[in-house]
Residue, then its C-alpha position, 0 to 999 in steps of 0.5 A: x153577187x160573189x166574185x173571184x179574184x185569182x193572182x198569179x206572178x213571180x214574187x214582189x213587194x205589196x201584191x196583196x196590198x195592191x189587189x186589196x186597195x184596188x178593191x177598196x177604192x171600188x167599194x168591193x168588200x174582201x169576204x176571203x183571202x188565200x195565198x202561198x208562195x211556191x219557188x218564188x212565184x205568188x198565186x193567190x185567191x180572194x173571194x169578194x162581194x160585189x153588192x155595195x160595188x160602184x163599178x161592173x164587174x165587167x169593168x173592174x174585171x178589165x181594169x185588173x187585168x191591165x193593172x196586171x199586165x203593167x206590174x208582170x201579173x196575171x190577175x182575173x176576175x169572175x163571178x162566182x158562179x161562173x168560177x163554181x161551174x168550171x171547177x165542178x167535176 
C-alpha cells in the first residue's frame, strides 16, 4: 500500500531528514520525494510504500501530525488512494 506525505512550514534546517529518518525507523520505504521553497516556507511531498511497514498507517499517520505540531509544521499522511480521489476532477 502507497501513502502520501504532504509537509508544509516555514523554512528550517533538516525537514526533509526529519520526515526521511522517521520513516526509516518505521520501515516505511520513500518511493518519491518532491520539494520547493516559495518566500521561505517549505512544502513538500513524498510518496511511500507501506508494505514492509512495522507500524499503521493510522498510527504513524498521528505520530507525524504530533511530530509536526511540536517542530511548527503541518505534516499528514494518507493512503494513496484516498490522496487520488480528492484530487480527481
Amino acid at each position: 500500500m502507497k501513502a502520501v506525505i504532504t509537509v508544509v512550514g516555514k523554512d528550517q534546517v533538516g525537514i526533509l531528514a526529519l520526515i526521511a529518518n522517521e520513516c526509516a525507523n518505521a520501515q516505511i520505504n520513500i518511493a518519491d520525494v518532491s520539494q520547493t521553497i516559495l518566500d521561505g516556507i517549505f512544502t513538500m511531498t513524498m510518496v511511500v510504500e507501506f508494505s514492509e511497514a512495522s507500524v499503521a498507517l493510522s498510527e504513524f499517520s498521528g505520530y507525524m501530525r504530533n511530530l509536526g505540531e511540536s517542530k511548527g509544521l503541518v505534516i499528514r499522511v494518507m493512503n494513496q488512494a484516498i490522496f487520488d480521489s480528492m484530487h480527481r476532477i
